[in-house]
C-alpha positions as CSV (number, residue, x, y, z in Angstrom):
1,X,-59.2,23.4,-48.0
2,X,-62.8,22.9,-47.5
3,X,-65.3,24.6,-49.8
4,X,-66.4,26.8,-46.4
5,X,-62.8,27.8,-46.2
6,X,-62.5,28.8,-49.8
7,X,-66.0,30.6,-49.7
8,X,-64.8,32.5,-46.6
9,X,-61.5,33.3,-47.9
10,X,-62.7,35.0,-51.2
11,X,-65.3,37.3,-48.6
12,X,-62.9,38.3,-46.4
13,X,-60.6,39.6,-49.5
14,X,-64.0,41.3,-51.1
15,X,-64.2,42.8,-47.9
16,X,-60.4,43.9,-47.6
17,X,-60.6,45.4,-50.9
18,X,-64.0,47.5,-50.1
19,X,-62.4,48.3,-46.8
20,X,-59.9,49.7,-48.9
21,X,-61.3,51.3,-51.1
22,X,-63.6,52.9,-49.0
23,X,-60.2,54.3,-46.9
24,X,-58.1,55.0,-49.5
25,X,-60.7,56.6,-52.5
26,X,-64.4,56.8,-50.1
27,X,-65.6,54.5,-53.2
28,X,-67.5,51.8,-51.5
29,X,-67.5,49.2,-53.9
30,X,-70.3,46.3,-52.3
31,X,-72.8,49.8,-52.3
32,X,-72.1,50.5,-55.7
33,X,-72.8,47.1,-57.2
34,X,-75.2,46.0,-54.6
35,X,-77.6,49.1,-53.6
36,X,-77.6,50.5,-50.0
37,X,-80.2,47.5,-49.3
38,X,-80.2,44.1,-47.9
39,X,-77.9,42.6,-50.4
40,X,-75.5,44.8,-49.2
41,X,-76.2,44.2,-45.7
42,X,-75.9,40.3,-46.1
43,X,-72.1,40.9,-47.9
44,X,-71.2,42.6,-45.0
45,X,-73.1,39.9,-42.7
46,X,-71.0,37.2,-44.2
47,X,-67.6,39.0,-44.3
48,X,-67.9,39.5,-40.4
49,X,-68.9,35.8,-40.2
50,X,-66.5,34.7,-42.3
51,X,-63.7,36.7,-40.2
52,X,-64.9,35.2,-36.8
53,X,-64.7,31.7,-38.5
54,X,-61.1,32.6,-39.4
55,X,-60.3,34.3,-35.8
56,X,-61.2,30.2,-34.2
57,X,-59.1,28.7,-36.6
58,X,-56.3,30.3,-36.0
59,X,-56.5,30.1,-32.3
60,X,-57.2,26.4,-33.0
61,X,-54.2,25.9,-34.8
62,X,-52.3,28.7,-32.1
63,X,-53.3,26.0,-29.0
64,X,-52.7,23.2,-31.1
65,X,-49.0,24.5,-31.8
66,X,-48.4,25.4,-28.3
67,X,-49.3,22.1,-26.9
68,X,-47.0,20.2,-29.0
């Protein structure tokens, strides 16, 4: 796995985990230890980034299957 990969991995779990939290307890987690600022705003930039990022590379690897 490339560093990238790794980086965008660990984000999207943070973000799962707020996500749940946030559903399950309305404890937002990234607010908390973050403020209700720009830190908190670039998280959730880079956990949507990192999901799009993840959406191509499994529609890579979805094409690449198929055309095998």
């Amino acid at each position: 796995m490339k560093n990238i990969e790794i980086l965008f991995t660990i984000l999207l779990i943070v973000g799962g985990i707020n996500w749940g939290l946030v559903g399950l307890f309305n404890y937002n987690l990234v607010t908390t230890l973050l403020g209700d600022g720009t830190m908190s705003k670039v998280v959730y930039g880079l956990v949507g980034v990192s999901a799009l990022y993840q959406v191509v590379q499994y529609l890579k690897c979805r094409m690449a299957t198929k055309a095998a």
